[in-house]
C-alpha positions as CSV (number, residue, x, y, z in Angstrom):
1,X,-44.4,34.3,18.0
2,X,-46.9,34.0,15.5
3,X,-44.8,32.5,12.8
4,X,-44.3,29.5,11.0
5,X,-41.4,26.7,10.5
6,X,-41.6,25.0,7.0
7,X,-39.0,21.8,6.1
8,X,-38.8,20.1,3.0
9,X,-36.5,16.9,3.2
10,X,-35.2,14.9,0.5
11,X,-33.7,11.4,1.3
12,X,-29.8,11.5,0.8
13,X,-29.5,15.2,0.2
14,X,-30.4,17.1,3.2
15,X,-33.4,19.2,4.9
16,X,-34.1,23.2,4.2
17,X,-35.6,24.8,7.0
18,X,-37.4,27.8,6.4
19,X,-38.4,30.0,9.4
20,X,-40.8,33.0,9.1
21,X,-41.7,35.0,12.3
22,X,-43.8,38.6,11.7
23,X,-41.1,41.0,13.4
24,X,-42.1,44.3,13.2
25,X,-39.6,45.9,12.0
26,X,-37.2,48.4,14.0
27,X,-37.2,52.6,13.9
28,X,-34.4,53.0,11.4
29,X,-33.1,55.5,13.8
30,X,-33.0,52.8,16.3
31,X,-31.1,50.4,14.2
32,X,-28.9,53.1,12.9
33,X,-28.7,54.4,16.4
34,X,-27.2,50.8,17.9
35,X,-25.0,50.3,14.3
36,X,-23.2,53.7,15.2
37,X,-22.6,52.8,18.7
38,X,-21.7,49.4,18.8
39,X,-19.9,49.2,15.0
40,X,-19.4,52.1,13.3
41,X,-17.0,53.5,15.4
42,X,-15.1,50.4,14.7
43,X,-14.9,51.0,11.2
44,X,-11.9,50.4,9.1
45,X,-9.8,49.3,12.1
46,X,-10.3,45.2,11.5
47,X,-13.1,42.6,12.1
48,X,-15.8,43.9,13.6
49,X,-17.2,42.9,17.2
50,X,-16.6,39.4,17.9
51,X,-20.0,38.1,19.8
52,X,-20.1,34.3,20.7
53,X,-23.6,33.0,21.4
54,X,-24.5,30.4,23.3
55,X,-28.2,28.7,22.5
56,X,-29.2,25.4,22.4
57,X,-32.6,26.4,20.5
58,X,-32.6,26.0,17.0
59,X,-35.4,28.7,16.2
60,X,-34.2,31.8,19.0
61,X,-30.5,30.5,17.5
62,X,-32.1,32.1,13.9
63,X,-33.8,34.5,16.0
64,X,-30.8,35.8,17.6
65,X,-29.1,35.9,14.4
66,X,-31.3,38.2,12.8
67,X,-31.6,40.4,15.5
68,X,-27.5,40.6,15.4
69,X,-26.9,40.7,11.3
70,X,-30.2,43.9,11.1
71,X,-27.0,46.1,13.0
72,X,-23.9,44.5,11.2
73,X,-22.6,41.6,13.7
74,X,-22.3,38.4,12.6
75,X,-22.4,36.0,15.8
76,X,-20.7,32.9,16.5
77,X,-23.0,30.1,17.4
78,X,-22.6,27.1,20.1
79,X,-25.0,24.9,21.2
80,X,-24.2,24.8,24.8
81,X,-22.3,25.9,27.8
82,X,-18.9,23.6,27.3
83,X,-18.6,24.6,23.5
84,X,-18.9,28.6,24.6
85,X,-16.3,28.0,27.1
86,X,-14.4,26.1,24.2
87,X,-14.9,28.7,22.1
88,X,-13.9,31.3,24.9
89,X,-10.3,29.3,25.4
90,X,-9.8,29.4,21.4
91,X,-10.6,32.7,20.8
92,X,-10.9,36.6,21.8
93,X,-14.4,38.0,22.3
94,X,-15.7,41.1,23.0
95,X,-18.8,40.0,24.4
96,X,-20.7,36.6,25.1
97,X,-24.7,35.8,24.7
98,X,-25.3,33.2,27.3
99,X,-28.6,30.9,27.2
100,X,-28.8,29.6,31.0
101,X,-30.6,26.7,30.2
102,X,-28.7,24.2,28.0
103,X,-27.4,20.5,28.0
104,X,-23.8,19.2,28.6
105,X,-23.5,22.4,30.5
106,X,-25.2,25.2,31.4
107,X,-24.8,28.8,31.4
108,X,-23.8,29.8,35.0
109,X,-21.4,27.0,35.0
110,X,-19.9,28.2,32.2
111,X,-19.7,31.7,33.3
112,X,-18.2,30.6,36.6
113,X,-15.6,29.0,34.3
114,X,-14.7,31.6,32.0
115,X,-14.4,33.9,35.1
116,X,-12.4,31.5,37.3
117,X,-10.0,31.2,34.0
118,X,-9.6,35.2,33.4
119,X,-8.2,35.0,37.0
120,X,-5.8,32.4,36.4
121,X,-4.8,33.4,32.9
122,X,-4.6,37.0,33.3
123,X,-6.8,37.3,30.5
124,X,-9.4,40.5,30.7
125,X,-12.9,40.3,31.1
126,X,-15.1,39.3,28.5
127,X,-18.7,40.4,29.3
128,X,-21.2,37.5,29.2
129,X,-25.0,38.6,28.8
130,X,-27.6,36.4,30.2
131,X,-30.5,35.7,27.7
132,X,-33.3,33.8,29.4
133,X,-36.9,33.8,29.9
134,X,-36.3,33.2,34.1
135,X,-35.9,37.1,34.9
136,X,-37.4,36.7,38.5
137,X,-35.1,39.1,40.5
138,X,-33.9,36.0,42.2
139,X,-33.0,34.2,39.0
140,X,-31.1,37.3,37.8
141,X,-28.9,37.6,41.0
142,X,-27.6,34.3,40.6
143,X,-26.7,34.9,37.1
144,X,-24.4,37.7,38.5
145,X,-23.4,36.1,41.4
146,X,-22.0,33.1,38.7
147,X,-20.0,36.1,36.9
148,X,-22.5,37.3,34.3
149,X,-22.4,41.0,33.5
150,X,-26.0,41.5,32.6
151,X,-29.3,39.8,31.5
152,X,-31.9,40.1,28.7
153,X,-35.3,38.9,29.2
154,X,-36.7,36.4,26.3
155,X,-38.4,36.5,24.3
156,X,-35.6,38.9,23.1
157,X,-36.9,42.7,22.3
158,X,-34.2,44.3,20.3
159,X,-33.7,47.5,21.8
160,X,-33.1,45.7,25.1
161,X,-30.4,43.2,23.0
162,X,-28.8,46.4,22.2
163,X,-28.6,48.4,24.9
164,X,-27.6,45.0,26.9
165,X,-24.5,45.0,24.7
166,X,-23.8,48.9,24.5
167,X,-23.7,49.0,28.0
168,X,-21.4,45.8,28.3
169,X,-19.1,47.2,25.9
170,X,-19.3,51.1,27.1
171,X,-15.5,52.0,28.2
172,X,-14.9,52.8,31.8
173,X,-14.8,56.9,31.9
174,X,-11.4,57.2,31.3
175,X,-10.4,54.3,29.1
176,X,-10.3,54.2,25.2
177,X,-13.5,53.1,23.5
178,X,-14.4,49.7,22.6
179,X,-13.6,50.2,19.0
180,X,-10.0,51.6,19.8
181,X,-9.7,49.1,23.2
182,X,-10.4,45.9,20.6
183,X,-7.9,47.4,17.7
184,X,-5.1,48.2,20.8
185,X,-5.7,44.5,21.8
186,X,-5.2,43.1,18.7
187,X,-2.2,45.1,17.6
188,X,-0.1,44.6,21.4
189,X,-0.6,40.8,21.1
């Protein structure tokens, strides 16, 4: 990506890892545009979204990050497919970020998993995003043949990240919004 990945170690005390990649920086209409949508409406009723992300890669980990904090959601991070399905059972999400290609396991198992657990649990659907640089057509039927709701190609363009995850979290016609779906969750439990 045309950056650069500094670290400066010291023995006993730890490593700093600095990261700088030249992003060119988004429309502010665009940002503002995704904030309103997928936050803004959510304002004063709670936490805001709750994304988990699953990525084994240190560096699109960071990237990923940015991409979320620029429009106000701060991410959970897991390093593979059997700590997002961890993280699944032990939380509430409104959304997952799914790398497909991870150790322990990967992520159409673990979107198999999550899905085959909704059904038994009763729980509703969280959606689960596919973010992977194997976008052949093929590729991305399997992915929602395994349960995934929709795919992002990498490396990750923002607008796509965000229209990804406004279209995930768009309410059916008739139903509530996100924003008031999420607060009505968390006030009927």
């Amino acid at each position: 990506m045309g950056g650069t990945i500094e670290v400066v170690s010291e023995a006993g005390s730890g490593s700093k890892f600095t990261l700088t990649v030249p992003l060119e920086r988004l429309a502010d209409e665009t940002v503002a545009g995704a904030t309103k949508t997928l936050i803004s409406a959510d304002a004063g009723q709670g936490p805001g979204l709750r994304v988990l992300a699953a990525e084994d890669n240190a560096v699109n980990q960071i990237v990923l990050r940015t991409l979320l904090d620029q429009i106000g959601i701060a991410a959970t991070m897991v390093g593979d497919g059997a700590q997002a399905l961890a993280a699944w059972e032990a939380g509430e999400w409104d959304a997952i970020l799914m790398d497909i290609q991870m150790p322990t396991m990967d992520g159409p198992t673990a979107a198999r998993s999550i899905r085959s657990r909704e059904k038994l649990s009763g729980r509703p659907r969280t959606p689960i995003i596919a973010l992977t640089a194997n976008a052949m057509s093929h590729q991305v039927g399997e992915y929602l043949a395994a349960g995934m709701d929709a795919h992002v190609a990498k490396p990750i363009e923002a607008e796509r990240l965000y229209a990804a995850l406004q279209s995930a979290l768009a309410p059916a016609e008739d139903a509530p919004s996100p924003a008031i779906s999420r607060h009505h969750r968390a006030n009927s439990r």
